[in-house]
C-alpha positions in Angstrom: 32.3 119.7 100.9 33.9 116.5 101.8 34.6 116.6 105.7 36.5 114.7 107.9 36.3 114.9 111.9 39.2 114.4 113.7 39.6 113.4 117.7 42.5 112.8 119.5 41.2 108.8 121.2 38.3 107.4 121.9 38.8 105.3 125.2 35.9 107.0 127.4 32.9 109.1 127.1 33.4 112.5 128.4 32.6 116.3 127.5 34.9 116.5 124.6 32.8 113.4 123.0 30.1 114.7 123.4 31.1 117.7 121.5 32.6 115.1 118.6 28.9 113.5 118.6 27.8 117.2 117.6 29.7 117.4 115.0 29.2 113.7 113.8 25.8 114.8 113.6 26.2 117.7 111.5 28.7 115.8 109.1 27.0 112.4 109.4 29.0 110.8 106.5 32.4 112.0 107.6 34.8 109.1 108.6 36.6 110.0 112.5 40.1 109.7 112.5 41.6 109.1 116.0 44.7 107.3 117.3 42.9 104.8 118.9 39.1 103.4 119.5 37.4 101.2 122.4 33.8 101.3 121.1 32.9 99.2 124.5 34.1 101.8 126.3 32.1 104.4 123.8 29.2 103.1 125.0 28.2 102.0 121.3 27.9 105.7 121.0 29.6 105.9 117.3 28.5 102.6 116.4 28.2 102.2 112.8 30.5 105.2 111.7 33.8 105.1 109.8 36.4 105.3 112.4 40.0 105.1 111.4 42.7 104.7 113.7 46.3 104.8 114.1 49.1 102.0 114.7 49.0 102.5 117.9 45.7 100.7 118.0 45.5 97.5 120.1 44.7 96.7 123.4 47.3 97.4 125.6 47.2 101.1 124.4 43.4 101.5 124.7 43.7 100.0 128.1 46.8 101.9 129.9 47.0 104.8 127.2 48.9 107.2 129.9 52.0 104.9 129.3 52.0 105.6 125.7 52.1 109.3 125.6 55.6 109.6 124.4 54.5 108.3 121.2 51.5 109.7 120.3 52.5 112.7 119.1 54.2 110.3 116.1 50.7 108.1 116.1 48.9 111.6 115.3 50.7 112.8 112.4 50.7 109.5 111.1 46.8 109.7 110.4 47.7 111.4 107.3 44.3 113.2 105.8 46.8 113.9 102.3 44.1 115.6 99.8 41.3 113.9 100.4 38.8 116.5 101.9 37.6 119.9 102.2 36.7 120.7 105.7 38.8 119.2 108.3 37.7 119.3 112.0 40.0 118.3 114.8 38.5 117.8 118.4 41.6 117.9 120.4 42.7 118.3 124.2 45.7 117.0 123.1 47.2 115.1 119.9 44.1 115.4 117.5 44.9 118.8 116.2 48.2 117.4 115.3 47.3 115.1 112.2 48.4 115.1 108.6 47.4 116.5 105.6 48.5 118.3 102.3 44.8 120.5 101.5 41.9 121.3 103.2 40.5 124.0 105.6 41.6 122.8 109.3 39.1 124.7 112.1 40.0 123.3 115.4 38.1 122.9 118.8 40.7 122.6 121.0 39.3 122.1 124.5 42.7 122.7 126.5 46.8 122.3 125.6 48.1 118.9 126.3 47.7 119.6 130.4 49.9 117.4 131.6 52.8 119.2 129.6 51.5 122.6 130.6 50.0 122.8 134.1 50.9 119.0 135.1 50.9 120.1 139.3 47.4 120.9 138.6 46.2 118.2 136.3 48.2 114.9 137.2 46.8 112.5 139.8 49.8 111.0 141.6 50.7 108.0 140.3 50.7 109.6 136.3 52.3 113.0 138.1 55.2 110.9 139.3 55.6 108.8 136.3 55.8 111.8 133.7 58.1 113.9 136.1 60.3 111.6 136.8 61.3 111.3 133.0 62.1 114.7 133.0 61.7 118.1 131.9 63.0 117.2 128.6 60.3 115.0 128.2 57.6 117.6 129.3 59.6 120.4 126.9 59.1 117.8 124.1 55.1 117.5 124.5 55.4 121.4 125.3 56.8 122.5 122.1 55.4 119.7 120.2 52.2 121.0 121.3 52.6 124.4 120.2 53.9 123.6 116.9 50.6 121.6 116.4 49.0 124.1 117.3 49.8 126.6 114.7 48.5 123.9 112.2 44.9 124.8 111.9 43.4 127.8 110.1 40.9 128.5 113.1 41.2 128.4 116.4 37.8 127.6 118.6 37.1 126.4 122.2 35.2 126.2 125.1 35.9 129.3 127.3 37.3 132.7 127.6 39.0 130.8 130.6 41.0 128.9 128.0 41.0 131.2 125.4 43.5 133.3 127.4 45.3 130.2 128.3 45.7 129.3 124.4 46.6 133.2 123.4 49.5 132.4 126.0 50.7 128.6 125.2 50.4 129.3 121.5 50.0 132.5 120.7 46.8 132.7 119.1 43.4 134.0 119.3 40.6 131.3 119.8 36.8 132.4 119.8 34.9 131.0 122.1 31.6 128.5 121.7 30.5 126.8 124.6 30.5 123.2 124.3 26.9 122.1 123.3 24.1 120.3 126.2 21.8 118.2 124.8 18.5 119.8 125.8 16.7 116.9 124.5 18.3 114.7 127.5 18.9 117.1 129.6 16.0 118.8 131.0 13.9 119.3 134.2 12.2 116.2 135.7 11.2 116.6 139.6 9.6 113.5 141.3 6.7 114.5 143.5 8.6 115.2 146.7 11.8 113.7 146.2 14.1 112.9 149.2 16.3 115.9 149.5 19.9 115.3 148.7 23.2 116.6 147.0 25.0 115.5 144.1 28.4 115.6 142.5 29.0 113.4 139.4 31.1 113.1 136.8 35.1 111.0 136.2 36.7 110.1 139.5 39.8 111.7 139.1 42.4 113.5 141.1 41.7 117.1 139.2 37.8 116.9 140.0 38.1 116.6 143.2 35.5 114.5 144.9 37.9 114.1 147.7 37.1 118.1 149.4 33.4 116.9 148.9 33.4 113.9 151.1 35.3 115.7 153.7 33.0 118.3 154.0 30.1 116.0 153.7 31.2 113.7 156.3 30.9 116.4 158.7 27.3 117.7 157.5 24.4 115.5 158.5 23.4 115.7 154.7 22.5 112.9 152.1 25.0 113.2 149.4 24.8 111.1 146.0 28.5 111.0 144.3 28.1 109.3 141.0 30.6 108.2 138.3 33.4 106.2 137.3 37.2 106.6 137.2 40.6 105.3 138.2 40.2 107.1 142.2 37.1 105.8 142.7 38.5 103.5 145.5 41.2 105.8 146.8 37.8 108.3 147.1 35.1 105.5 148.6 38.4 104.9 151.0 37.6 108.7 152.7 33.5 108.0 153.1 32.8 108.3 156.7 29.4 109.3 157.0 26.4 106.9 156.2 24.5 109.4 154.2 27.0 109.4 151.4 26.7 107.3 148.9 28.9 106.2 145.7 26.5 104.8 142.4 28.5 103.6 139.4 28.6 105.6 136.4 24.9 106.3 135.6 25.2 105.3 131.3 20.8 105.7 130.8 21.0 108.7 130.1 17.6 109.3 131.3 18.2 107.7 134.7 20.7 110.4 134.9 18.2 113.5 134.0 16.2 112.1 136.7 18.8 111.8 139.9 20.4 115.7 137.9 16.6 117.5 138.6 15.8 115.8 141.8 19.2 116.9 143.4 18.8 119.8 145.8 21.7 121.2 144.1 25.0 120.0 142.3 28.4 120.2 144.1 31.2 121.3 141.4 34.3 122.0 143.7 37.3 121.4 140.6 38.7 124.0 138.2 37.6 123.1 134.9 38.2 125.3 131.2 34.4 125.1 131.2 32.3 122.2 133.1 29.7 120.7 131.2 28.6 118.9 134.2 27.9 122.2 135.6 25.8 123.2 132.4 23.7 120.2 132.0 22.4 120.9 136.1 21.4 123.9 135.1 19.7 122.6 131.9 18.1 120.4 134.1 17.1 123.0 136.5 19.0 122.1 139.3 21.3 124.8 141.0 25.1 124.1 141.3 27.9 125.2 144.4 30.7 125.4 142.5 34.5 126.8 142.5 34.7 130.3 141.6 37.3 129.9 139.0 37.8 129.1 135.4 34.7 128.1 133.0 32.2 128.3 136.0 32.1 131.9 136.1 30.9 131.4 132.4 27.8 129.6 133.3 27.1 130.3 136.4 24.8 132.8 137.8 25.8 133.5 141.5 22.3 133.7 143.5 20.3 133.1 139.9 21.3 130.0 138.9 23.8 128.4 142.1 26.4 129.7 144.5 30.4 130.0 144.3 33.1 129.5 147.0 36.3 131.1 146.6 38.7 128.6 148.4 39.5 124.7 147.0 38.7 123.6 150.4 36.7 121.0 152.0 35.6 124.0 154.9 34.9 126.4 152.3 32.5 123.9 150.5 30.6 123.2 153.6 30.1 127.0 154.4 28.8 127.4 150.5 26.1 124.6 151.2 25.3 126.2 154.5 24.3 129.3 153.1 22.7 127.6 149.7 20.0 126.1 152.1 18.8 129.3 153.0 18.3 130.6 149.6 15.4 129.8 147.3 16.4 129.1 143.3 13.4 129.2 140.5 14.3 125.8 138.8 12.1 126.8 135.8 14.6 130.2 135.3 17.4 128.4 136.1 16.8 125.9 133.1 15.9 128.8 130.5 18.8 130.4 131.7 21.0 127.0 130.3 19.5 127.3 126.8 22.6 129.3 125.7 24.0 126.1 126.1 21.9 124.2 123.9 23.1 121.9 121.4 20.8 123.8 118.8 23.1 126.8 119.9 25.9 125.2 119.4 25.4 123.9 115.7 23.9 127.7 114.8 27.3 129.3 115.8 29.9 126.0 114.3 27.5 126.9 111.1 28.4 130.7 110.8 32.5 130.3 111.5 32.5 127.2 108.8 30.3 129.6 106.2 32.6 132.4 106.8 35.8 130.4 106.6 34.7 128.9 103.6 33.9 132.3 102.1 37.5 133.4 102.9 39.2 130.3 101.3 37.0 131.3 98.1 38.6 134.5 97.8 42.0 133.6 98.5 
């Protein structure tokens, strides 16, 4: 089959890339069509592949996207596909599933709706929050029921959670079946220093729906060493709220073997946001480390609670402090706790994308 991948941009390196790399690596020839690409900001992570982008790529875009939402719903359907190819994958959170074409089977991995349309309270830090409101409702009913027309584009409907498959079966009206997004078990796996100074972790983007902000605030009050690591647009409204001298903020760790190392030789991984699934959360398991997370959303999918980490039940920074309290008088098996993440497994992940493209193949056969 001729296949072409399709992802909405590529301005940072985040859990829905690294379930585009998957499928670059299953479908190593197929060009990427995006609306725009910042392969400094990749990482050199899809160096060498065929990436085709839309008109609205040039700096400015790449650099302040957020501004230039109105019109990529426009940029998207101008990537027009026309007849050229068999299997047509969209990776989308947003515009991606939205692209053009005349033929083809379309399966899409649609990771969430376009959230700032849907649930922007929830999603929007406050500067974009303010911005996209204050245009309007109109504006947010545009991206809405753009959205959900895009949405009825694709022949198959897969994502990440049976969190957001119920969210999807509401904002569009379809059934999605769920694959969890894949871990690479070749990076991500246990590494323990001989007795490593205990500590805590959070990592991942510094932004407002992750937040980093209820960790500080319980961790400034718990005599505790706390390793936050990442990048992000908040990371100096979040350094701002460090009062305690046993927190500290490392850039975004990009070796990704540096970052095995500082996963397995946290005492366990703080994971306070609501997320449709949290890979962060899956790759501390892989790499045997236990994680406090949020009782909500894609969590409950991976974790374990008093297997594999611990939930609280209240966004709040008091609630976070009782959970890590109470997690340092429980015991975890690190080894169990990384077989446990193998469902997670990149391998798993290709075995099940495999069986839904066979089968929808089959089906287009006997049409």
């Amino acid at each position: 089959m001729k296949v072409a991948l399709v992802h909405d941009y590529l301005n940072q390196f985040g859990g829905a890339e690294r379930v585009l790399l998957a499928f670059a690596e299953m479908f190593p020839k197929a060009p990427i069509y995006t609306i725009f690409y910042d392969e400094n900001k990749l990482h050199g992570k899809l160096k060498g592949k065929d990436i085709r982008t839309s008109f609205l790529d040039f700096r400015l875009v790449r650099d302040n996207h957020r501004f230039f939402i109105p019109a990529m719903p426009i940029a998207a359907e101008s990537l027009n596909l026309k007849d050229n190819y068999d299997l047509i994958i969209s990776d989308s959170a947003s515009f991606g599933k939205g692209i053009s074409y005349s033929r083809g089977l379309h399966l899409s991995y649609i990771h969430a709706p376009i959230r700032y349309a849907w649930e922007p309270d929830t999603y929007l830090g406050t500067f974009l929050n303010k911005f996209l409101i204050n245009l309007g409702s109109p504006s947010l009913g545009y991206l809405r029921n753009w959205d959900r027309r895009a949405a009825q584009k694709p022949d198959v409907i897969l994502t990440n959670s049976n969190f957001m498959a119920e969210k999807l079966k509401s904002f569009y009206a379809r059934e999605a079946e769920v694959i969890h997004p894949p871990v690479d078990t070749s990076i991500f796996y246990p590494e323990r220093s001989v007795n490593p100074e205990p500590y805590f972790l959070a990592f991942g983007r510094l932004i407002h729906s992750k937040r980093f902000d209820l960790i500080i605030e319980a961790f400034n009050e718990l005599n505790l060493k706390l390793k936050i690591v990442g990048s992000g647009p908040e990371r100096e409204k979040i350094k701002s709220l460090i009062r305690s001298s046993n927190i500290e903020m490392i850039p975004e760790v990009m070796d990704e073997n540096e970052l095995r190392k500082i996963i397995s030789n946290a005492e366990g991984v703080l994971f306070p946001q609501l997320e449709d699934f949290g890979l962060v959360a899956a790759e501390s398991l892989a790499c045997g480390t236990p994680v406090i997370a949020y009782g909500a959303g894609g969590a409950l999918e991976i974790i374990e609670d008093g297997l594999t980490g611990i939930f609280f039940f209240e966004q709040s920074a008091d609630s976070i402090r009782q959970a890590v309290v109470r997690f340092q008088k429980m015991t975890f098996d690190r080894e169990q706790i990384s077989l446990r993440a193998a469902r997670f497994s990149k391998d798993a992940f290709i075995k099940n994308l495999k069986r839904i493209i066979e089968s929808l193949s089959a089906t287009a056969f006997t049409r």
